[in-house]
C-alpha positions as CSV (number, residue, x, y, z in Angstrom):
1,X,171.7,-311.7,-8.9
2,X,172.4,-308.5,-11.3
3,X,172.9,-309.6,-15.5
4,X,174.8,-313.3,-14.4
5,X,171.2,-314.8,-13.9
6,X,169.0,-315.6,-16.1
7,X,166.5,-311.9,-16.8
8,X,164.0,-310.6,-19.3
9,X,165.4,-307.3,-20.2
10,X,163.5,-304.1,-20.2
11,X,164.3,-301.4,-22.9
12,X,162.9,-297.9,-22.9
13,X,162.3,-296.1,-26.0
14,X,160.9,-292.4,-25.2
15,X,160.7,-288.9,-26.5
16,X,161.7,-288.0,-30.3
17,X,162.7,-291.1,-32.2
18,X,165.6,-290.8,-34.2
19,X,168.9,-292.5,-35.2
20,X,170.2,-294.0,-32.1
21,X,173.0,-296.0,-32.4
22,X,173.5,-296.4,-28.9
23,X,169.9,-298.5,-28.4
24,X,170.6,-299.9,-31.6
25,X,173.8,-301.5,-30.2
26,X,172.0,-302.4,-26.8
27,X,169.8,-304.5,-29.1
28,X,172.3,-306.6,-30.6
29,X,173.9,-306.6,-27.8
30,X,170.9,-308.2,-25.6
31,X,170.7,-310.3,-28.9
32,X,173.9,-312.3,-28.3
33,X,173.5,-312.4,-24.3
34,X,172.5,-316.1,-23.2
35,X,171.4,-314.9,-20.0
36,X,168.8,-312.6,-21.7
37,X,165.7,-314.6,-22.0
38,X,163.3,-311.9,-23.3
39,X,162.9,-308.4,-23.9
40,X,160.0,-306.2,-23.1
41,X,160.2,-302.6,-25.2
42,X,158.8,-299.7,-23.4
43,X,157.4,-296.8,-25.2
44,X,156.7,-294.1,-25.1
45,X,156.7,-291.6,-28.3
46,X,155.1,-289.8,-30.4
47,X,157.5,-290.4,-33.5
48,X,160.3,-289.1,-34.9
49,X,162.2,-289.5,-38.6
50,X,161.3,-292.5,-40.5
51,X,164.9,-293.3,-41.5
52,X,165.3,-292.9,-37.4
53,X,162.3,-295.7,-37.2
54,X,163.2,-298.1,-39.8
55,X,166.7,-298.2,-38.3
56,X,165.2,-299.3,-34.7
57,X,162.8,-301.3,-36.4
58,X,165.1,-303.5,-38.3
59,X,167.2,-303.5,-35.3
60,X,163.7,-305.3,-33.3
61,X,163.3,-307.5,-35.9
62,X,166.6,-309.0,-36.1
63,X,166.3,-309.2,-31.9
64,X,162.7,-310.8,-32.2
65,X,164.7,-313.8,-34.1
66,X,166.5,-314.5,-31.6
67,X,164.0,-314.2,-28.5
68,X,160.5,-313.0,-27.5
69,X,160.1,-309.1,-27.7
70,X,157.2,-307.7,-26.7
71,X,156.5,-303.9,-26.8
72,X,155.0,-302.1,-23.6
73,X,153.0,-299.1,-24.7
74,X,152.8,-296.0,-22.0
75,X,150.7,-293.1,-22.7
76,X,152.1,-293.1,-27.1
77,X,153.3,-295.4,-29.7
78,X,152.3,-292.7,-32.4
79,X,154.0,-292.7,-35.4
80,X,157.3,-293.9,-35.9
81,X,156.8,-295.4,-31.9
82,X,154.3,-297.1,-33.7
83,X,156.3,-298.2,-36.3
84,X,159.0,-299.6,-33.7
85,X,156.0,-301.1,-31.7
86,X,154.9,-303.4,-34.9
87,X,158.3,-304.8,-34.9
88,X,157.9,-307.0,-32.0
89,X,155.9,-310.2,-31.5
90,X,153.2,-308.7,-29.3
91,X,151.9,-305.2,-28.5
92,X,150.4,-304.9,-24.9
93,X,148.8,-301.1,-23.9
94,X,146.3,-299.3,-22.0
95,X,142.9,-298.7,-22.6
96,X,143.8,-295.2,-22.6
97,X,147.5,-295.8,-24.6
98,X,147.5,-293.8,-27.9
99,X,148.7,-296.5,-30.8
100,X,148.9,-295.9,-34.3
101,X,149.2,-292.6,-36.4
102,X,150.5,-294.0,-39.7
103,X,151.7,-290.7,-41.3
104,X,154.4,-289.1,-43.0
105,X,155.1,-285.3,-42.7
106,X,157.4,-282.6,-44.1
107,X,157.3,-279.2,-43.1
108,X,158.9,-276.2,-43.7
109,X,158.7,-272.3,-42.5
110,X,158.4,-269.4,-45.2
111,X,161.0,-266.6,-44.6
112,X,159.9,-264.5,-47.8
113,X,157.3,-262.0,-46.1
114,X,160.1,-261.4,-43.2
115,X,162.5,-260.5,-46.0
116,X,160.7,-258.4,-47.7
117,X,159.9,-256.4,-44.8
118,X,163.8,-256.2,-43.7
119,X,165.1,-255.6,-47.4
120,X,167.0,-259.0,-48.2
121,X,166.9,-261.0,-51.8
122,X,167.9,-264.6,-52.4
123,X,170.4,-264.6,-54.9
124,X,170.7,-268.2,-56.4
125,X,172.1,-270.1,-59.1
126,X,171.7,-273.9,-59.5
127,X,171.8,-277.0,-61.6
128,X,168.1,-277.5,-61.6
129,X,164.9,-276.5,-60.6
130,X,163.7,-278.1,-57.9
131,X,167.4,-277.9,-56.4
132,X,167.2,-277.4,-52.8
133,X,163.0,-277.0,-53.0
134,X,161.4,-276.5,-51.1
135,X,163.3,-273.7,-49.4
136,X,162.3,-271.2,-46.9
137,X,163.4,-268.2,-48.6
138,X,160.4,-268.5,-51.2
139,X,157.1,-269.2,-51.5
140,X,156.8,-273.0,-52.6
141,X,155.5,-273.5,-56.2
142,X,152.9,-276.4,-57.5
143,X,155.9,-278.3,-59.0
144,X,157.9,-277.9,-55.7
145,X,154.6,-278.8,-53.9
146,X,153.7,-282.2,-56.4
147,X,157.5,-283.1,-55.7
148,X,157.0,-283.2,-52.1
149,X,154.1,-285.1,-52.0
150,X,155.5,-287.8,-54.1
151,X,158.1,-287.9,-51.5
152,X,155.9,-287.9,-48.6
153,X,153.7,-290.8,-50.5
154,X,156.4,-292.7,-51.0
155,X,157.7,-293.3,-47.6
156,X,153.4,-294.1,-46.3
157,X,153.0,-296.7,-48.8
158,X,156.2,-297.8,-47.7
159,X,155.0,-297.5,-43.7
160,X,151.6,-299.1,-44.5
161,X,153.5,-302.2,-46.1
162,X,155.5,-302.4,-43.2
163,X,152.1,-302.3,-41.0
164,X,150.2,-304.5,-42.9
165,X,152.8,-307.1,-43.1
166,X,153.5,-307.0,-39.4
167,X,150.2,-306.7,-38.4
168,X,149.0,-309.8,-41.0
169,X,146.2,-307.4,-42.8
């Protein structure tokens, strides 16, 4: 019995996706194990940061040469769950399992109208304009605004590559 024999091994990915260095080293890890025969992913999430979701993703695709992966989808594979989802060889969920939400977001909160109330000015001095923009001691401008955006488009036509080539569309 326990790891000697021969086992598919079952992985759960839940909550916030982000960085995680210690699934991303139980992945090689259950790469290089013989005994390992297959993996299922289970998850559960609604997203997290993209660099968080390539990092896992990558990390399933290297697995996923070496043996079948398939991801298990609970109630959410939203997002960057979706993201980590597409990296294995089959997707299995509910009828009622959430999958999908390709979407990049940035947000920020506005401080200014608080400041104003309590009295306190940004004092700042940088090497250009869009330097630390958008910022929450302002209100954001059009460039600031048009700078995100390009940003935020950026990493979705990156995200729907990486769908559409995993997906064959």
């Amino acid at each position: 019995g326990g790891a000697a024999a021969d086992h598919i091994a079952k992985i759960k990915i839940e909550g916030t996706i982000t960085e995680d260095e210690d699934l991303i080293a139980r992945l090689e890890d259950i790469g290089k194990s013989d005994r390992v025969k297959g993996v299922i992913l289970s998850i559960d999430s609604p997203g997290g940061t993209t660099a968080g979701g390539e990092a896992i993703f990558t990390a399933v695709r290297k697995l996923a040469g070496q043996k079948p992966v398939v991801a298990q989808v609970g109630t959410l594979a939203a997002s960057a769950g979706y993201m980590i989802a597409t990296a294995s060889d089959h997707i299995v969920a509910r009828q009622s399992s959430i999958v999908g939400s390709i979407g990049v977001l940035i947000q920020f909160p506005n401080f200014s109208g608080l400041m104003d109330k309590v009295g306190i000015t940004l004092e700042e001095v940088k090497s250009s304009p869009l330097k630390a923009e958008p910022s929450p001691f302002n209100p954001t401008t059009e460039p600031e605004r048009a700078m995100v955006r390009a940003l935020i488009m950026d990493s979705y036509d990156w995200f729907v590559g990486l769908v559409a080539d995993r997906r064959s569309m």
